[in-house]
C-alpha positions as CSV (number, residue, x, y, z in Angstrom):
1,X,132.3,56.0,28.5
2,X,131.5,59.2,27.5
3,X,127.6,59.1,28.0
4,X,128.8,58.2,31.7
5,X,130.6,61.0,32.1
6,X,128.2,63.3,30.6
7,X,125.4,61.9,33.3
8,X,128.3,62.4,36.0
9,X,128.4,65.9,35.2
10,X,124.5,66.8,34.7
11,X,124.5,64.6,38.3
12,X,127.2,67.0,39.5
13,X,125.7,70.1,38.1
14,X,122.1,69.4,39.9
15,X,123.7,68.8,42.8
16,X,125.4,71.8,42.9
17,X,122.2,74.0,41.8
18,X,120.6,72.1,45.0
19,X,123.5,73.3,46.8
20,X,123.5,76.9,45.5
21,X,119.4,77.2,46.3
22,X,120.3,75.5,49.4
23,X,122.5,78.4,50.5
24,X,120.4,81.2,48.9
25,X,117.3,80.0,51.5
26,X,119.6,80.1,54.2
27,X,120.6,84.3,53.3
28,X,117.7,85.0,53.0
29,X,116.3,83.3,56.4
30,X,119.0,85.4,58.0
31,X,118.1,88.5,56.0
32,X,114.9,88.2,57.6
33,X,115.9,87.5,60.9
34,X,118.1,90.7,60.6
35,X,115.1,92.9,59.4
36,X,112.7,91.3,61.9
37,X,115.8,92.2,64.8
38,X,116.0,95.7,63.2
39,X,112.0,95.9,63.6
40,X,112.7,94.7,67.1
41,X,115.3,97.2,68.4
42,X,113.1,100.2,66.8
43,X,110.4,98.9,68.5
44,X,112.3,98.1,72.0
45,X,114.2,102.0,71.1
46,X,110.3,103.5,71.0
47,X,108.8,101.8,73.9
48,X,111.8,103.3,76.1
49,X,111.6,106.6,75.2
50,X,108.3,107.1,75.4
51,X,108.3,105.3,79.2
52,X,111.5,107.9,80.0
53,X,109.2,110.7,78.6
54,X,106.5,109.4,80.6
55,X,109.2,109.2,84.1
56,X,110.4,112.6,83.0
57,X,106.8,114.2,82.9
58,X,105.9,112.0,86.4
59,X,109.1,114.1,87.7
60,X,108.0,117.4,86.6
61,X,104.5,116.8,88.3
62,X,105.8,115.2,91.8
63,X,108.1,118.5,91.6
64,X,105.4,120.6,90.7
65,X,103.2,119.4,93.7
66,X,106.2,119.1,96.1
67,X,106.8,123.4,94.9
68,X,103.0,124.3,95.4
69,X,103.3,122.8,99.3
70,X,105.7,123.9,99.4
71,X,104.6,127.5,98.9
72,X,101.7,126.7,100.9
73,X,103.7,125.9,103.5
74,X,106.1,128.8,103.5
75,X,102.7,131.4,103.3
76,X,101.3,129.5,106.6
77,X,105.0,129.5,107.9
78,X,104.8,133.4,107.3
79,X,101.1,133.5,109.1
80,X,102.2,131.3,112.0
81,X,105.2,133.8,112.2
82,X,103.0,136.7,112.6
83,X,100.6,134.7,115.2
84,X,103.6,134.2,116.7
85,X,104.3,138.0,117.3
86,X,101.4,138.8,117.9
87,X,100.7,135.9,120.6
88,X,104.5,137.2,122.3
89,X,103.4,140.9,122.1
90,X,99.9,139.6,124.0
91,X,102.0,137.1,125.9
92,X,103.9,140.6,127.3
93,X,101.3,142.6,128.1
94,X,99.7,139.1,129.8
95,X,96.5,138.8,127.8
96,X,97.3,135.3,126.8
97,X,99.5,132.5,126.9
98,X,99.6,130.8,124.2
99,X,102.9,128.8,122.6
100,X,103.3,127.6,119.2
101,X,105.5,125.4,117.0
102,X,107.2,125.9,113.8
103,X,105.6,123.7,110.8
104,X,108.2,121.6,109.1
105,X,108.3,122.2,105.5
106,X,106.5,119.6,103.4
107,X,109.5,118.4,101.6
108,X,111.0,117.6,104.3
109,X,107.9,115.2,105.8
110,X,108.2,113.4,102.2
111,X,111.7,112.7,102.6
112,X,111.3,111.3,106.2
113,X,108.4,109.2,104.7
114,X,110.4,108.0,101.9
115,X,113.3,107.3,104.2
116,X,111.4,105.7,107.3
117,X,109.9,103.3,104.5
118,X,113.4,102.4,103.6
119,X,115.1,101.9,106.8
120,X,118.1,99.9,106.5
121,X,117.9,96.4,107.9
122,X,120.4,97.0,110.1
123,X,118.5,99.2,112.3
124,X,115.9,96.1,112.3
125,X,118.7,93.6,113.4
126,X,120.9,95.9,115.9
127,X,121.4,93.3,118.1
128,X,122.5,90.8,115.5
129,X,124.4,93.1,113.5
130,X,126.7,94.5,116.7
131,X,127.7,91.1,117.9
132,X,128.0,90.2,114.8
133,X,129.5,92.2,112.1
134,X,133.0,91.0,113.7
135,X,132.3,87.8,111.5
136,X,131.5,87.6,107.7
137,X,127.7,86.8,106.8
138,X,128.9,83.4,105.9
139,X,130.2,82.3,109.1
140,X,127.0,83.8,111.1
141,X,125.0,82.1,108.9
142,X,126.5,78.5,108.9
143,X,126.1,79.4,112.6
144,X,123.1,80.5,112.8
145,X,122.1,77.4,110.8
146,X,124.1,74.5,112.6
147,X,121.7,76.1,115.6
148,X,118.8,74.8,114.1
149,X,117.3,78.6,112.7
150,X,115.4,78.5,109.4
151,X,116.5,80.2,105.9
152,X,113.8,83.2,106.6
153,X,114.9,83.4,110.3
154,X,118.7,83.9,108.7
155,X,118.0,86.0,105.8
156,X,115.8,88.3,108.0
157,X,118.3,88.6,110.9
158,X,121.5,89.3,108.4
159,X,119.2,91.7,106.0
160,X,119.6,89.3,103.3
161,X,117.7,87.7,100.6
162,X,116.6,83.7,101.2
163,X,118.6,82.8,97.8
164,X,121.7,84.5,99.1
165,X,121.4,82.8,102.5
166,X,120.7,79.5,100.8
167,X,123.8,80.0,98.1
168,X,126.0,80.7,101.2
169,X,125.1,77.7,103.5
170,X,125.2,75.5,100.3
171,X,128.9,76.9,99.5
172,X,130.2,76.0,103.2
């Protein structure tokens, strides 16, 4: 009776240093994973800063050009300006007539660029969007559907994205 007991307990006590190795794997598995996440976010940490130091410097340039044509265009605003009185003072005495037109400043031409290339769809759709701004996007385009008119024809009409126009048609 006793020598069962005894090889009940050595049973016991290997199954419990299986148990106990068991568990010190699993730390350190996670202890890894946690140094290798640590690794990661350092890693992720360093790649943004250096691409916001690289948008920061990008800044500074597009501001630096946008100052220098800016100067360039002040000193042939200044030129045209003295043309200008010059051309009236000839245009009095009737030597010449001659008319000229104040150059827009350059940062104004890039914002119109930047804003022309942006438009807001509504200014595409003006039709559309008058008639129909009275009624939510969903109803137009449960309308515009039961007509027969295709998810692009829908989505470009509202100024929407094809997933939204298909989310709202599918949610009637």
């Amino acid at each position: 009776m006793m020598a069962v007991f005894l090889v009940i307990l050595f049973i016991m006590q290997l199954v419990s240093f299986y148990i106990i190795a068991l568990l010190y794997m699993k730390i350190s598995k996670f202890k890894d994973l946690e140094k290798k996440q640590q690794k990661l976010m350092s890693e992720m940490d360093d790649a943004i800063g250096a691409y916001l130091n690289e948008l920061k410097e990008e800044n500074d340039r597009l501001i630096q050009i946008i100052d220098q044509k800016s100067f360039q265009t002040d000193s042939r605003h200044e030129q045209a300006q003295e043309q200008r009185t010059n051309q009236t003072d000839d245009f009095i005495e009737g030597e010449q007539d001659v008319l000229t037109i104040n150059p827009v400043k350059y940062p104004m031409k890039v914002a119109m660029k930047s804003y022309q290339s942006f438009v807001s769809k509504a200014a595409v759709i003006p039709e559309i969007v008058t008639e129909e701004k009275k009624k939510d996007d969903r109803s137009v385009a449960i309308d515009m559907h039961d007509e027969g008119k295709s998810i692009e024809e829908i989505a470009k009409k509202l100024g929407k994205g094809k997933t939204e126009v298909t989310l709202l048609l599918k949610f009637r």
